[in-house]
N, C-alpha and C positions, 0 to 999 in steps of 0.2 A: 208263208201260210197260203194256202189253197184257198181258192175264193170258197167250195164248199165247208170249209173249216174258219173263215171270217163271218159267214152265213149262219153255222152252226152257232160257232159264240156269241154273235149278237142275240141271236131266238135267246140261247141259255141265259145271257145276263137277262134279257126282258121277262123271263119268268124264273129266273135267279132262285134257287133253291126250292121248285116247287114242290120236292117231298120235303117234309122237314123231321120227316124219322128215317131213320136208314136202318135196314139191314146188315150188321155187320158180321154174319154168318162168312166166315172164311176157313174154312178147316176146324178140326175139331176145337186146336190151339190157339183160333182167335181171337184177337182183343176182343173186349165190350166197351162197348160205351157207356162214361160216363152217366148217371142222373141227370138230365136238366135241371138247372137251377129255376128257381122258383120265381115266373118273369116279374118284373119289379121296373121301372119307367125311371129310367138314369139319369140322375141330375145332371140339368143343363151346361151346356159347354160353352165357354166363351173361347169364340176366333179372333186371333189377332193377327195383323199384316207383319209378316217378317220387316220389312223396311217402314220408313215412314214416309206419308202420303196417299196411304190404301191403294184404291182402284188407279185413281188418276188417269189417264189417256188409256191405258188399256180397254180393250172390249167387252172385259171378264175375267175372273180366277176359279178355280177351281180344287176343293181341300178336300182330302182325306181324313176320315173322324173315326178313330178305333169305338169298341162299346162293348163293357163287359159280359161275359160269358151270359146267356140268358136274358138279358136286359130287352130286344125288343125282337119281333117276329119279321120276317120275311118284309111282310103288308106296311110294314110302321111307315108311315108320315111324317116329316118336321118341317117344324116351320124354325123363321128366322127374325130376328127384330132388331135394330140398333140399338144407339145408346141412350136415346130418349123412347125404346121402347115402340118406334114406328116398324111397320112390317116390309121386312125387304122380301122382294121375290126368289124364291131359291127352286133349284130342281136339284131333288136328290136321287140317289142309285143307290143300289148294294155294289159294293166290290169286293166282298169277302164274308166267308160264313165260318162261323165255328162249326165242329162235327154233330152238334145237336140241330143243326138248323137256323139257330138265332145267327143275327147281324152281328159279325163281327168288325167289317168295315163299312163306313158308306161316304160316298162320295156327294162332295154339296157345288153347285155351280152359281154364282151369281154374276150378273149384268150390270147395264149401267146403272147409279142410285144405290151401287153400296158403299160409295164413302171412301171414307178414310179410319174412322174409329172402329172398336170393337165391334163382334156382334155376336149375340146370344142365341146359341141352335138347343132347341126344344123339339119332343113332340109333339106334333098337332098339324095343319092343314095349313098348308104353303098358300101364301097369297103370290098371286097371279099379278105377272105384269103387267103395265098399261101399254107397253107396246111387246109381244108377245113375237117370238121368236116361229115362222114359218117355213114350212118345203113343200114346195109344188111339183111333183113327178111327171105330172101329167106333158105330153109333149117332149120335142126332142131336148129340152134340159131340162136341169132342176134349179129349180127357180127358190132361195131360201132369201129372205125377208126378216130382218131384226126391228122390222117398224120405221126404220129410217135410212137402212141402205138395203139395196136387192143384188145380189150375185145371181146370176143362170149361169150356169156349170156344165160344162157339155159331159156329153154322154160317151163320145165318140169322136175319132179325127184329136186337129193339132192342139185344139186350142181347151185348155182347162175351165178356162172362164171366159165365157163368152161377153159378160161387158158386169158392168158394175153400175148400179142407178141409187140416183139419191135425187128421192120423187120421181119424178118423171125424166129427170136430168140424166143421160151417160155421161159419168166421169171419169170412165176406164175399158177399155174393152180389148179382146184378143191375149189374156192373160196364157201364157206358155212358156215350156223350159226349154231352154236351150245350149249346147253342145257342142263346142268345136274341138273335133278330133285333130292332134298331130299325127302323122302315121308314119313320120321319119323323126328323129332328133340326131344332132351334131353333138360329139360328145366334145368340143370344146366349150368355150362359155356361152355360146349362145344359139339357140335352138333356131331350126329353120322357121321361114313365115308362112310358110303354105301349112294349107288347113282345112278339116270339110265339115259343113255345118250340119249339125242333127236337130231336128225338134223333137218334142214331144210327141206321142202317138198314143193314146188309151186303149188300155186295154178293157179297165173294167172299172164301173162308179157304183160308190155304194153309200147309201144313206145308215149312218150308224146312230144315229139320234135326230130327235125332232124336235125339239123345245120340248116346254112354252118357254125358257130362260138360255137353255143352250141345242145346235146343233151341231153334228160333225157329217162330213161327209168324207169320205175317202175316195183317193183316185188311184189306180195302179196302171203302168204301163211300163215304156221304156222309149230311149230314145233311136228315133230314125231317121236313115238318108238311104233312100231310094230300095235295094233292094235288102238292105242289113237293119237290125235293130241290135243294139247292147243300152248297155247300162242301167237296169230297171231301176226304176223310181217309185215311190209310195209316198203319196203327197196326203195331207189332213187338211181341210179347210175346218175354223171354228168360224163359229158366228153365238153371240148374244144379243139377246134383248134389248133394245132398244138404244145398241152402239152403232158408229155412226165407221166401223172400221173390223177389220175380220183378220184373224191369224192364220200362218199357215206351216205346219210342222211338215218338211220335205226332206227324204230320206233318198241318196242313191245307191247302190250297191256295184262295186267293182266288176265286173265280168270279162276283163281285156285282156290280154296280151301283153307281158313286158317281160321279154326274155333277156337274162341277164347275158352280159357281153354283146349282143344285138342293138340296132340303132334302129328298127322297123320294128313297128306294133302298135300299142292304142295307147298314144302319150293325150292327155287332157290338154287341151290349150283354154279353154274358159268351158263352168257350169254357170249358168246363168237363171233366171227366171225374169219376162217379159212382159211387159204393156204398154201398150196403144193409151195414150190418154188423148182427147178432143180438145182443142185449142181454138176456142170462138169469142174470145175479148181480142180488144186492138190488141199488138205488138207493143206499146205501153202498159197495158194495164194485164201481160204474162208476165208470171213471176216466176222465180227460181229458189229452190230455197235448198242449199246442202250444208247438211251437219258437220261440224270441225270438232275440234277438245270439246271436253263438257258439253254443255246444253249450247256452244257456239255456236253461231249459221253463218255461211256466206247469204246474203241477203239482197239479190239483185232482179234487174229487170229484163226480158229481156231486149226491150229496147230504152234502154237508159235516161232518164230525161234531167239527171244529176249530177253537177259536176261542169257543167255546160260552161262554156264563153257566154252563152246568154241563159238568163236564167228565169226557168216558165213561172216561177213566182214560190213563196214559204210552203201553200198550202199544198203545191203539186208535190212539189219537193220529199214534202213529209209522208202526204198519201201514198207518195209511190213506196217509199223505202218500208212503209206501215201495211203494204200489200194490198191498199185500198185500192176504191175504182176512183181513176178520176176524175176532176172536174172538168167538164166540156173543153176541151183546146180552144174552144173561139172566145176563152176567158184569160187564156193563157196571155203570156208576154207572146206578142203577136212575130218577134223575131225568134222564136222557137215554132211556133208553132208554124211558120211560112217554110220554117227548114226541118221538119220529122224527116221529109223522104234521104235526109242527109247522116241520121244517127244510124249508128249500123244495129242492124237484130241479128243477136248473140243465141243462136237456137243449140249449142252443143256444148257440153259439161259433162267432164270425167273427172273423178276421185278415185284414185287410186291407191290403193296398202298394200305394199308390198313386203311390209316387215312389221314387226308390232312396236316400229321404232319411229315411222314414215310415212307420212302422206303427201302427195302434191294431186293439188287442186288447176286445172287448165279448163279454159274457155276457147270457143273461133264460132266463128259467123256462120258456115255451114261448109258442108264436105269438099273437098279439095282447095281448103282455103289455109293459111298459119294458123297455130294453135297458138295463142297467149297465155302464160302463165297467170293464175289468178290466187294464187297465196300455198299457205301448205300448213303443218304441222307434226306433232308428234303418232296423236291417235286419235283415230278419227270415231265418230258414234255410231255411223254408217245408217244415216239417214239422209233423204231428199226428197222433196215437194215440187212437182211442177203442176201451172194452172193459171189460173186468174179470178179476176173479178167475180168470173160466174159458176167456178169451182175449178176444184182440181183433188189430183193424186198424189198422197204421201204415201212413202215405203222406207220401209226399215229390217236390216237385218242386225237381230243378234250377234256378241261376240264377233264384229266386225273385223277388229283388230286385232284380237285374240288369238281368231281361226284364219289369219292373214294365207296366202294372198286374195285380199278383196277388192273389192271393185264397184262405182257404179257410176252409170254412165244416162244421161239426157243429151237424146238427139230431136233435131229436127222442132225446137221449141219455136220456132218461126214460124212455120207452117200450121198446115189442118189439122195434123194430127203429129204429135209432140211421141215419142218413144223413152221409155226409163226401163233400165235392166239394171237389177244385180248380182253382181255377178258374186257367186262366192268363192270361187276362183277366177281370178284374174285373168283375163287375156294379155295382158302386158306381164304377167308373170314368167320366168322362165317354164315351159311344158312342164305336168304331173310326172315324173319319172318315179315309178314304186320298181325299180330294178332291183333286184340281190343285190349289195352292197360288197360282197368279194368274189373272189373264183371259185370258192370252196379249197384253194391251199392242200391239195391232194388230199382231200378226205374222204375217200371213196368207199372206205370200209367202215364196219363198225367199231373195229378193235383203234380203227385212225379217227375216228368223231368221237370217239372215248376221253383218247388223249387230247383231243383238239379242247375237249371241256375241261377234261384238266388245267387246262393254263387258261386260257380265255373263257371258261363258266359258260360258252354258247357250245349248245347241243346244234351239230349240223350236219344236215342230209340236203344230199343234190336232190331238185327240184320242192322241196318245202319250203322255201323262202318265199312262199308267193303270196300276192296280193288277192288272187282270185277269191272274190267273196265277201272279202272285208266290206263294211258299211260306213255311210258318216249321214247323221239328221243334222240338219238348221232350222233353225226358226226365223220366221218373220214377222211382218206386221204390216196392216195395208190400210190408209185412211181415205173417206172419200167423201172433199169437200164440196161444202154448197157456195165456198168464197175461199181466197186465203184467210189464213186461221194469222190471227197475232201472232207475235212473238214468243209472248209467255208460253201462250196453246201447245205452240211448237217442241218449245223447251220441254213441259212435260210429255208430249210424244217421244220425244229422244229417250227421256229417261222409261216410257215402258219400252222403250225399243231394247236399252240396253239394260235393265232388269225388271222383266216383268215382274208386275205386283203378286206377291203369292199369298192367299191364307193361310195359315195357319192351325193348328190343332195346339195347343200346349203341353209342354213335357207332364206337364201334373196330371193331364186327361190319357196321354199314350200310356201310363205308368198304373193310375188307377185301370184303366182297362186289361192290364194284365197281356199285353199284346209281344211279341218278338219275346218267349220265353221268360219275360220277368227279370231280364241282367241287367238293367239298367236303375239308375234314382237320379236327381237332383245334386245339381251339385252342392258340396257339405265342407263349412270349411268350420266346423263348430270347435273343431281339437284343431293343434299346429300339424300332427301329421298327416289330417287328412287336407288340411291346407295345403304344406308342401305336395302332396302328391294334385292338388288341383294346381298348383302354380305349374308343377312338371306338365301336365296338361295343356294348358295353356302354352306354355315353351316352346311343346314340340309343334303345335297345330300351327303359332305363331311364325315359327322358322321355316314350316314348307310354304307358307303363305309369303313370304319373302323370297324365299328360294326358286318360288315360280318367277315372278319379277326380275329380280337379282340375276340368275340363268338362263333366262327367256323362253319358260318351258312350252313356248307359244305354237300358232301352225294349224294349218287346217285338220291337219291326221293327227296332230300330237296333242293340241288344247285337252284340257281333264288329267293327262297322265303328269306323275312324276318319275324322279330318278331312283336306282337300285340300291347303287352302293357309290360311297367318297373315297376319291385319291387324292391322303392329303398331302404328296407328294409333289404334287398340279396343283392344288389349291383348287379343286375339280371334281364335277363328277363324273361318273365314268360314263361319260357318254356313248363313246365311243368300244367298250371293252364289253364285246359278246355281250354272257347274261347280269353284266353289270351295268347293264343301260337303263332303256326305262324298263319300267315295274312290272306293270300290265296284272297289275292286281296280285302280288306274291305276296303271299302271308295276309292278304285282305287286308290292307292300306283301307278300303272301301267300307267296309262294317265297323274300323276305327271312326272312321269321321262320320258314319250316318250313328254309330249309337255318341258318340259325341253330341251332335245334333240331338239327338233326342232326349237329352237328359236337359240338354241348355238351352233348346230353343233361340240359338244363335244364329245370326241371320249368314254371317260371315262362313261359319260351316256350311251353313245349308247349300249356299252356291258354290263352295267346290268342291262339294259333296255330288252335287248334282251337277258340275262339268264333268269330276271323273266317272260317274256313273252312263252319262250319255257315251262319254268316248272308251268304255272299258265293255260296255256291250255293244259297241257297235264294232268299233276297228281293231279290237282284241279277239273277235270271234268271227269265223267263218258262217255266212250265211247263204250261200253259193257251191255248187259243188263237195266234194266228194266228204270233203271235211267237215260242210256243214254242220251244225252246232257242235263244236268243238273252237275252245282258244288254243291262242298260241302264249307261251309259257315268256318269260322276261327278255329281251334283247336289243340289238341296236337299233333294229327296226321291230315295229309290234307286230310283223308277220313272219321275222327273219328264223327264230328257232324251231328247230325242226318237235319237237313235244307239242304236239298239238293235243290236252286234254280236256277233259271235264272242269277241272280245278277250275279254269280259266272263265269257262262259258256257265258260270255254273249260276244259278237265278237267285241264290241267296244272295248277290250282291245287287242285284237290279229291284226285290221287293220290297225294299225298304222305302224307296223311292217312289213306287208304282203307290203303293198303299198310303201313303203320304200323301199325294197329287192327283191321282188317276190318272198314270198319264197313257194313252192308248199305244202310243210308239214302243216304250218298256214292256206292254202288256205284250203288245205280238213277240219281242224276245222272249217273253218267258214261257209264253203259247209254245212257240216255236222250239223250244227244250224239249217237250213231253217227252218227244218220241226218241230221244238222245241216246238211249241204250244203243240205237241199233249203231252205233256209231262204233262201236266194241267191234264189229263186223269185218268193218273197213281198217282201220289203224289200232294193232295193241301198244298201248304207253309205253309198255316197258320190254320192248322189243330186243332193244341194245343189251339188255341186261340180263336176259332170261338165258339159262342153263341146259332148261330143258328142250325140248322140241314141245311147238306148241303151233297149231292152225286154227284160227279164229271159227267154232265150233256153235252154233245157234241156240245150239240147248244146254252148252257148259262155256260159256265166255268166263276167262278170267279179271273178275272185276275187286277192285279193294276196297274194302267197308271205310277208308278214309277219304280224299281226296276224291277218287272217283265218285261212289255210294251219293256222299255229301251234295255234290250237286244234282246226281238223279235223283236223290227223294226232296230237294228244295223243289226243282221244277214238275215234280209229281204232286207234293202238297201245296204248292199254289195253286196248281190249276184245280186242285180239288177244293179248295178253299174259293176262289174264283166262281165254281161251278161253271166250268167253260167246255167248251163242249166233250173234250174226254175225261169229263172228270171223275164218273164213276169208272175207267180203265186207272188210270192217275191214285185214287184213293185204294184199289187193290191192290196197287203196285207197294203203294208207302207200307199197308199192312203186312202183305205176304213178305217182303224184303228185314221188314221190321222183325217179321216172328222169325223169319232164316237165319241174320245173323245172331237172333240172341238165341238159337237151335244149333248153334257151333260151339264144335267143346270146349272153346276157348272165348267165342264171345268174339267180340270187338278186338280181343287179340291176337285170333284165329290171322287179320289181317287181311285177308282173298279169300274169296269164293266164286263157286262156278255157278254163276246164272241161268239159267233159261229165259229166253225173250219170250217164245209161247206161252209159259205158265206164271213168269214175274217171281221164281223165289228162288232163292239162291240151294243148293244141294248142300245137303251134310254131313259135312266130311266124317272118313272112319277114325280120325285119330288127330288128338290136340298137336298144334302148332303153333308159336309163337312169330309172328310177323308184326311186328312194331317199327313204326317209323315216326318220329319228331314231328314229319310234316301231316301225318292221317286227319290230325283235329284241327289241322290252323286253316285250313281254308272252310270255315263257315262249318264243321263238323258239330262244335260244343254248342254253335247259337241253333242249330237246326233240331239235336239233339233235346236240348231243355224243351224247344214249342214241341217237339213231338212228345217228350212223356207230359208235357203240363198237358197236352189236347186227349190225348189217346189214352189208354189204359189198359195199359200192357206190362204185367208186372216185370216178364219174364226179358223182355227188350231193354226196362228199366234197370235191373238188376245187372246185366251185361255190363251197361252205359258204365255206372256207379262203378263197379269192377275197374274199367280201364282207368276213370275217372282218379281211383284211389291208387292204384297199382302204377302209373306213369310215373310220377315223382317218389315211389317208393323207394329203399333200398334195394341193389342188386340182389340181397337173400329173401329177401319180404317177396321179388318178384320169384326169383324160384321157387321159393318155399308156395305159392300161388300154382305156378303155374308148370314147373317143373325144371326151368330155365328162366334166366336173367331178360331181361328186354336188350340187353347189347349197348351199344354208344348210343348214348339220347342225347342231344342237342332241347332247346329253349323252354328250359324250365321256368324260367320266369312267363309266360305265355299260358305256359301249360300250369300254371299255379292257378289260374280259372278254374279247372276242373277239379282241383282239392276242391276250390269253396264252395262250387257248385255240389258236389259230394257231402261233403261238410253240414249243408243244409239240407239237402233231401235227407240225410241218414242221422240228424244231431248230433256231428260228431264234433269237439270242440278241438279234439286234437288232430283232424284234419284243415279245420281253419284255421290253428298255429303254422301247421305246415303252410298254408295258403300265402301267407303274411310271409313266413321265413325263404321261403322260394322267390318271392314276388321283391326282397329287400336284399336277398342273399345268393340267389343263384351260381352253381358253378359254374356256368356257362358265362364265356369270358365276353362275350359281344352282348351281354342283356346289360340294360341302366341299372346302376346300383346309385346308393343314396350319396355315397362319396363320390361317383359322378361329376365332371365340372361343368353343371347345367349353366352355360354361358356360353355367348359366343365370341368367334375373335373377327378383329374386321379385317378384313382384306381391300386393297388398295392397290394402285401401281406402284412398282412395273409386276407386283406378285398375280393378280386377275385383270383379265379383260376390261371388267369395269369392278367398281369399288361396291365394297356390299359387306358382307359379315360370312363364317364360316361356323358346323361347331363340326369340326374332323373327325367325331367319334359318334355322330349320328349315323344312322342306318335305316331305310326304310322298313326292313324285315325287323328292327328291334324296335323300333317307335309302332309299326302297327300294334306288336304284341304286347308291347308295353303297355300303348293304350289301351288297350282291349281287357287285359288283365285288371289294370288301375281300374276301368270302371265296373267291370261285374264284379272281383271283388270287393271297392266299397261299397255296392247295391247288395250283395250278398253275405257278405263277414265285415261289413266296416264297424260293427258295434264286437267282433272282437280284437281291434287292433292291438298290438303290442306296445 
């Protein structure tokens, strides 16, 4: 995004819908809008913590709260109160508008002082914290204040955060990212040592909020050494109210060089992020403190006074290991204390993860000295504390071990000034290598990448296997003490290190609010069969949540995704085998498990809901270069197939999340869609396959009302819902697109139309055609479809919809007798049984909901779950797998999305007509 377009949407959300009538004057045939409903003050909502524990160490949370259609204005205010009714401080936002203006979403932030329990959001006038969240611009930083710790944040130059204060105390300073390039690798097992270090270099800082509960700032630049810069970065600084610690959400984007079969170019050896922390207690009374398993710590000094031949006495003993200060040495056993200059100080501490299997832990005395091994483990928390008596610095990264190889490292805790970096890339790692993974096997033509898909399912073109572009965000967490913190203290640091605390909204409030099209209810186990089909639910969510584990679907580029498809031949999945690898969002795995979530309010969905949602817009889609907003389609690597589409990059999988959380990082991916059309310019999808002669035309792009369409009017009606800054281009686009395709003489079944990027409407054709394809509706097509007739009021769009809706699972004569001609080989009618029910209830058709249920239990299609099904799994063991775990051979990710997907809108929409 353009610093003028980060500028723009901030102005837009700060006066966030300030017409609240629109105009919807678009051609003679355009919609109207709806009546407003009659505003009415929406009974209060209770937020609950996904996990237990609430806030705990965390600095803050931040929820998303749907609100039915008309309920409150632009202006509304809410307050917030616990369980006894006391007033927490809250800052709220709009983040989403219905078409009439009213609050559709809004966003609530709270600080330290919110607990653990529930809390009740109302409207009315937010009480004010007692220590109140600040930013001072003034001068060459920005100076932001939560009442008890101060960050100044440069403006400019290397350093992001110029120091960290708590009172008057620095207990951090020189905070920066940092970068070592490999510009050779060996392609035997181990990469050369030379290396050239980058730092950070700003480009440009922006204050995106200002309390009085929460602030964000953002930094953008990239990294540099000397006369080169790559790899830009988009860093978030949060701060709340009167926490004593700040988060920071940092994003990099690939921009290098990795030419396959070549051994020179831009291999990563370590990403890192850095600081200076001050070290002004004796060398007894610095402490060290790094996370192991669970809430574990190594727990040491750096000058040890424990353990001794002679021993300084119980109280020292204890205080030290308890991170206290000690008592005077001239109290001590006077044969310790005559020999300190003889203990040696341990200034240097690396933790390393190299696999999400392994950590070792090493210690030594300072640089050019042995290293001594100091314990290890399985997975580490991927937190450390260094400081003393009179403060110090904790840091923690997320998914440490997860998003392996990581790393972090204390140097120099002896001295004035102590260093901690984490790294979230190893530098003991083998180098980043994102190479092409084969020669391309003489695929030079398209008639030879045809056949190549034929057998291996990977679509492959020389030079689309590339990395350029792709992204990956982390998160951290920064504390900054006025002493060492307890044990305990610590312990719950780790745990918001490794899941932060998130509020909540409840399924019962997303569902009343009428929000994501209405497909969703509660789960219902009131009859056996809608039991069984909840237990199938549970099954399938169950088994990928093992299967990540089990297969080790772990990794810095990989964490979030799953696999495609099972070889139960291997006892395996196809990891290796083209477009049978990972997923990278095919048939919307994604919208499976966020409307799962939203009906169950499970905490266990929400988080890998929200791993695959970070890593499916980030490293699944080009954000750099030519391809920009465009994904890449399923394979062995998540940039290796050459389909770079919409399907992929499309915003219907990122808003569920965004509008849930707020979360700002989502928000730029789907900003960043808007303009996605013009992407038709540069690469046609279906290149391989066209007959015709075709040249990528500005005012007739061949674009398909399924798959393609789906994502450009997801990332159009957010941003108009958003009200961001192109939102009224965004809301023409949805309408004119909307009235084009239901202006074809066939509708939705027409298939393609020729776009205009200048005017946003698709042309109309002189004569009906039928182009139907299985896959038009499963990527986010039917969920985008329902918000847009439930918002809009178009009869003539809605009629289309219904059309295809009924006519999909038709009989081959039903579709002629329609349409003139048959729809051809249709594939995943169990998937597509959503859109009888959906049909079913807009039209009261009861014998479109029979069909719903007979599709959904009976399908011809021989890969969809049927109820004879052997919903179990088998175990696998040696010498049959790697390691021992369970199989079910007849899962599929492309049937388990649609399964899921089906199961829940149709019990939310026909479960009171089951069979």
């Amino acid at each position: 995004m353009s610093p003028i377009d980060r500028r723009s949407l901030l102005k837009a959300a700060a006066v966030a819908g300030a017409a609240t009538q629109f105009s919807w004057a678009l051609g003679s045939t355009a919609a109207q809008a709806a009546p407003r409903a009659e505003a009415a003050e929406a009974d209060p909502v209770t937020l609950d913590w996904l996990e237990d524990g609430g806030l705990g160490a965390a600095p803050g949370s931040t929820v998303g709260v749907p609100w039915p259609k008309g309920a409150y204005e632009k202006e509304q205010s809410f307050s917030l109160k616990d369980e006894d009714g006391k007033d927490i401080p809250v800052q709220s936002w709009p983040i989403g508008y219905w078409p009439d203006g009213s609050l559709k979403w809004t966003a609530h932030a709270v600080g330290a002082g919110a607990g653990s329990g529930k809390l009740t959001l109302t409207a009315g006038t937010p009480a004010a914290p007692a220590k109140k969240v600040t930013v001072d611009q003034r001068g060459g930083t920005i100076d932001v204040s939560t009442g008890v710790i101060t960050a100044r944040i440069g403006k400019s130059g290397s350093t992001l955060v110029k120091s960290v204060l708590r009172g008057s105390t620095e207990v951090a300073r020189s905070g920066r990212l940092v970068l070592l390039r490999q510009p050779e690798i060996e392609d035997g097992d181990q990469g050369t040592v030379k290396y050239e270090r980058f730092e950070s270099v700003i480009d440009e800082v922006e204050v995106e909020q200002e309390g009085p509960v929460r602030a964000v700032v953002r930094v953008d630049g990239k990294h540099r050494k000397g006369g080169r810069s790559w790899l830009p970065f988009s860093i978030r600084l949060y701060f709340y109210a009167g926490a004593e610690s700040f988060r920071m959400v940092h994003t990099i984007t690939f921009d290098g060089t990795q030419e396959p079969g070549k051994a020179s170019g831009d291999f990563i050896r370590g990403i890192g992020v850095r600081f200076k922390v001050p070290m002004r207690d004796a060398a007894y009374d610095r402490h060290i403190r790094i996370g192991g398993e669970g809430t574990g710590l190594l727990r040491e000094a750096v000058k040890g006074v424990t353990g001794l031949r002679r021993d300084p006495g119980s109280a020292v003993r204890t205080a030290q290991f308890e991170g206290k200060k000690l008592p005077d040495p001239s109290t001590w056993d006077q044969r310790v204390t005559t020999r300190l200059q003889y203990i040696p100080e341990w200034g240097d501490y690396t933790l390393s993860q190299l696999s999400a299997d392994g950590f070792s832990v090493r210690k030594r005395t300072k640089k050019g000295h042995g290293w001594i091994p100091a314990g290890g483990g399985r997975r580490a928390s991927g937190f450390a504390y260094v400081g003393g008596a009179s403060g110090g610095f904790a840091v923690g990264l997320r998914d440490f071990w997860e998003k392996f190889p990581a790393q972090l490292d204390i140097r120099d805790a002896h001295t004035d000034e102590a260093e901690v970096t984490m790294w979230l890339w190893s530098p003991e790692a083998q180098p980043m290598d994102l190479r092409f993974y084969h020669d391309g096997m003489g695929q030079d033509t398209y008639p030879e990448q045809l056949e190549g898909l034929n057998i291996t399912y990977e679509d492959y073109e020389p030079g689309f296997g590339t990395p350029y572009g792709i992204a990956r965000t982390s998160e951290l967490l920064f504390w900054a003490h006025e002493s060492t913190p307890p044990a305990d203290d610590m312990a719950r640091q780790v745990e918001a290190v490794r899941t932060p605390p998130q509020l909540a909204a409840p399924p019962k409030q997303l569902i009343k609010a009428g929000v994501f099209g209405k497909l969703f209810s509660q789960p219902d186990r009131s009859t056996a069969a809608k039991a069984k089909i909840e237990d199938h639910l549970d099954f399938l969510f169950t088994y990928y949540k093992d299967q990540v584990e089990m297969r080790r679907w772990y990794g810095f580029w990989d964490y979030g995704d799953i696999m495609h498809s099972y070889d139960p031949s291997r006892h395996q999945w196809c990891y290796d085998v083209g477009g049978y690898a990972w997923d990278n969002s095919e048939l919307s795995p994604d919208l499976w498990l966020w409307f799962a979530y939203m009906r169950s309010g499970r905490a266990d969905i929400f988080r890998f809901a929200e791993a695959m949602t970070r890593h499916t817009g980030e490293v699944d889609v080009y954000h750099l270069g030519k391809w920009a907003g465009l994904g890449t389609r399923h394979g062995v690597q998540h940039y290796a197939d050459s389909a770079k589409q919409q399907r992929i990059a499309n915003t219907t999988y990122r808003r569920y999340y965004y509008f849930l959380t707020a979360d700002e990082r989502v928000g730029d991916l789907m900003h960043a869609n808007v303009d996605s059309d013009e992407t038709f310019l540069v690469l046609d999808p279906i290149r391989k396959i066209r007959t015709e002669p075709y040249t990528p035309d500005r005012n007739a792009l061949s674009i398909g009302f399924g798959t393609d369409w789906s994502g450009l009017v997801s990332a159009w009606l957010t941003e108009w819902e958003r009200r961001g800054p192109k939102w009224e281009k965004a809301k023409a686009r949805v309408l004119s697109t909307m009235e084009t395709i239901a202006a074809q003489p066939n509708g939705f079944v027409q298939g393609t139309g020729l776009y205009d990027l200048d005017t946003g409407k698709f042309a109309v054709a002189d004569k009906p055609v039928v182009g139907v394809s299985h896959l038009s509706a499963m990527f986010g097509l039917v969920e985008m479809c329902a918000e847009l007739i439930d918002q809009i009021d178009m009869p003539k769009f809605k009629e289309a919809w219904l059309d295809y809706c009924r006519y999909f699972n038709a009989t081959k004569a039903e579709q002629a007798a329609r349409y003139g001609s048959n729809f051809g080989t249709l594939l995943l009618f169990q998937g597509h049984s959503r859109q009888d029910a959906y049909a079913a209830v807009q039209l009261g058709d009861d014998k479109l909901a029979a069909r719903a249920w007979r599709q959904f239990y009976n399908s011809a299609d021989t890969w969809d779950y049927k109820e004879s099904t052997d919903w179990s799994t088998k175990k696998v063991e040696g010498p049959t797998g790697l390691v021992p775990g369970s199989e079910a051979a007849w899962v599929s990710t492309n049937a388990t999305a649609l399964y899921g997907l089906a199961a829940i809108q149709n019990l939310a929409l026909v479960g009171d007509k089951m069979p």
